[in-house]
Every structure is written in structure tokens, then in C-alpha cells.
MARVEXKOL-536916 format. One record per residue: x, y, z of N, C-alpha, C in turn; residue in three letters. Coordinates in steps of 0.02 Angstrom, whole numbers, plus 50000, padded with zeros to 5 digits. Each point is the difference from the previous one (the first is absolute). Example, Ala and Ser with C-alpha at 12.3 -4.5 7.8 and 13.67 -1.06 7.14 Angstrom:
residues 2
506604971650390499555005950000500455006050000ALA;499825005349964500425005950003499615005550037SER;
end
This chain:
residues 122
468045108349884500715001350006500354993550019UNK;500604999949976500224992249996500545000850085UNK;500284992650003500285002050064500615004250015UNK;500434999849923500555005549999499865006550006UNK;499295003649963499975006049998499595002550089UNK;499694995050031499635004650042500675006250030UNK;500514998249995500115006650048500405004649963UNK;499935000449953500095006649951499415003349971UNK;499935007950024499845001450000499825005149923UNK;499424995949938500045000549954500155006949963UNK;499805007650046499725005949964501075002549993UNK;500214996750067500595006150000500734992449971UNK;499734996749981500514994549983500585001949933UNK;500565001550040500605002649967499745007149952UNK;499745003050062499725006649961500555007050032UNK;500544995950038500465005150010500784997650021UNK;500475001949987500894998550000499874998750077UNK;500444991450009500164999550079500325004850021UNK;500555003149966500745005750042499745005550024UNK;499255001049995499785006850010499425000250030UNK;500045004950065499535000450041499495005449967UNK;499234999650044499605004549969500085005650016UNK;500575002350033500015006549979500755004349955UNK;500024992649956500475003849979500664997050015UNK;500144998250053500625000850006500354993549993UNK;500764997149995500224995949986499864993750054UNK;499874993049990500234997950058500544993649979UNK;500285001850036501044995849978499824991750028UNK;500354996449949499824992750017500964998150029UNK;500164996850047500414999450037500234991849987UNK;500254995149959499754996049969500744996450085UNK;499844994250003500514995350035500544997749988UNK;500864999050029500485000049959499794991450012UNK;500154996649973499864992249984500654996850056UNK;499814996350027500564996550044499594991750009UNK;500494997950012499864994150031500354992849975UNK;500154994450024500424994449951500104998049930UNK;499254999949973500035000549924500405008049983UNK;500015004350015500045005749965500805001950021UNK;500344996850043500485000750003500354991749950UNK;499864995449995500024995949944499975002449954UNK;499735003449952499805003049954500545004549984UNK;500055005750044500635005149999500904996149995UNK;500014993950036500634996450011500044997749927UNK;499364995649942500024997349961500215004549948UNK;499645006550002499925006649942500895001250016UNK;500465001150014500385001650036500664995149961UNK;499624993150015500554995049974499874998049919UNK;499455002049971499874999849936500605005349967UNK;499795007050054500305005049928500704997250017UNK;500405000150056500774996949992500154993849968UNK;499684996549978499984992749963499965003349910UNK;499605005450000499775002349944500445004649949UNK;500405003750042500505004250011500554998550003UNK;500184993750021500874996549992499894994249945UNK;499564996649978500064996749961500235000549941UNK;499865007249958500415001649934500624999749998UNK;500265002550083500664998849988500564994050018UNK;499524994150013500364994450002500194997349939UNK;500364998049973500274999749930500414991850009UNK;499494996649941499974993049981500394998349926UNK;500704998250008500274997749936500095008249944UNK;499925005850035500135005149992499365004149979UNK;499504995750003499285005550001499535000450051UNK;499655001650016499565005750060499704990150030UNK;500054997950059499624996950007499075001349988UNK;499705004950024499635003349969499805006749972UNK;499794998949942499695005449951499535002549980UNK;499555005750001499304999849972500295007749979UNK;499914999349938500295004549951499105001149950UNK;499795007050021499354999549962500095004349936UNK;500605004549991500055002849934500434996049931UNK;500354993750023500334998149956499584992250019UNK;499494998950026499534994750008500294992649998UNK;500195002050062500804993750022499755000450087UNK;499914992949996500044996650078500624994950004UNK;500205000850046500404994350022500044997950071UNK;499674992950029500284996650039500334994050012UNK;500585002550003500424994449990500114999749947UNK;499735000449935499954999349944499555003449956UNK;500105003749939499735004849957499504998449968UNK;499435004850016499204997949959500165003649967UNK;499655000849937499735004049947499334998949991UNK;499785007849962499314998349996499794996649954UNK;500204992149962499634996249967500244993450043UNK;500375001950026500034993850067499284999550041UNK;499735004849996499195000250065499424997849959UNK;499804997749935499774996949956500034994749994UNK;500224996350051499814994250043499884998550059UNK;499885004850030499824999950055499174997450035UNK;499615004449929499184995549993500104994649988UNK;500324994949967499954993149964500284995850078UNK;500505002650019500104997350087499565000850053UNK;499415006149992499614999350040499604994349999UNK;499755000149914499534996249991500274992050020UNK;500534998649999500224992550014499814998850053UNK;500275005250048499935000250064499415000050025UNK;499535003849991499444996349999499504994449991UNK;500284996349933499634996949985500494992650049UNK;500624999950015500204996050045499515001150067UNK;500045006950019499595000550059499044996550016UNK;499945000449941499264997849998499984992650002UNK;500614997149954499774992349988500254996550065UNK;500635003150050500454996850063499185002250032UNK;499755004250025499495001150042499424995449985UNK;499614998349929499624994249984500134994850021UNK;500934998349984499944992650009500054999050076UNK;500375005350031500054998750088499274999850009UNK;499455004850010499315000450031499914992849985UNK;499954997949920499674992049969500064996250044UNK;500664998650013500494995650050499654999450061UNK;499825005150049499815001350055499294999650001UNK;499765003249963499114997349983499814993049998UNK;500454995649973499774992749960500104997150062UNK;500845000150038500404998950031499394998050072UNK;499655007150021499585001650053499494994049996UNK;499725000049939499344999549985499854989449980UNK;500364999849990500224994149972500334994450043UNK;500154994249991500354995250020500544998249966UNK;500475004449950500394997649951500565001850049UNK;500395004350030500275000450057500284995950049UNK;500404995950013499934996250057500055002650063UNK;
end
């Protein structure tokens, strides 16, 4: 038996519902109401999302919605109006972005590797 299983006991292992005692009867799980700094962070943030989320359509930019997410007529707008063949570039920007990200990170490490390792440095 390995060291996770010694203390399960192989014959009766999930061979019966936690909520229910053996004889039958229910037993009620009483779960904790969540408190504490994060969780009141959390509630303050959830809170200021939906009012941020909720007044924004109706701020109105040059006479249209500062923002829009329109999913039946497949119209976003922030600040300015996507369409959906506007997002058909959005892969080709990743990929730039990436491939900027890979070559700035090569040449910085290079830099710092040679830099370390080397006497070219003064």
C-alpha cells in the first residue's frame, strides 16, 4: 500500500453518500459564511465592476454609447466600433507581439549573459 492509500480503508472506499448516516437519515452540511479582508475586497470590487458595467452604456461619446457589446447585431464598441472582421487581426497582433516578446527577451538575457560572463563590459 502506497503512502496515500494506507488510511483508506480499501473494502468500504466511497461505497456510500457522505449526506447520509447509516441509518438512514440525513446529515445537513452547515457550510461557513466566508469573511475576512480578501473577501470583503472581493465583494467591494464585485460591487464596483457591476456599477462601472452598468453606467457605461450610458455615457455617450460624440453621440454613441461610450461602451457597447451588442452580441445580436455583433457590434462592440469601445470608444470606437468593432465589427466582426475587425477581430481578424487580432491573431496576426498576437503573433507580432510575440515574436517582439521573444526576440526583446533574447537580446536582453544575451546582453546580461555575455555582459556577466565576459570582460566586454566596462
Amino acid at each position: 500500500m502506497t503512502e496515500v492509500n494506507k488510511h483508506i480503508d480499501q473494502d468500504s472506499f466511497r461505497d456510500s453518500v457522505a449526506t447520509i448516516t447509516k441509518e438512514g437519515n440525513r446529515k445537513f452540511i452547515y457550510p461557513k459564511k466566508p469573511k475576512g479582508k480578501y473577501y470583503n475586497l472581493r465583494t467591494w470590487f464585485s460591487i464596483g465592476y457591476l456599477i462601472v458595467f452598468f453606467v457605461l452604456p450610458f455615457i455617450k461619446m460624440d453621440g454613441e454609447p461610450l461602451f457597447l457589446f451588442n452580441v445580436i447585431e455583433e457590434n462592440l464598441s469601445i470608444c470606437m466600433i468593432f465589427w466582426p472582421q475587425d477581430f481578424s487581426f487580432w491573431p496576426g497582433y498576437g503573433y507580432v507581439y510575440c515574436f517582439y516578446c521573444t526576440v526583446y527577451c533574447c537580446i536582453w538575457q544575451g546582453v546580461l549573459w555575455m555582459g556577466l560572463s565576459s570582460n566586454y563590459f566596462p
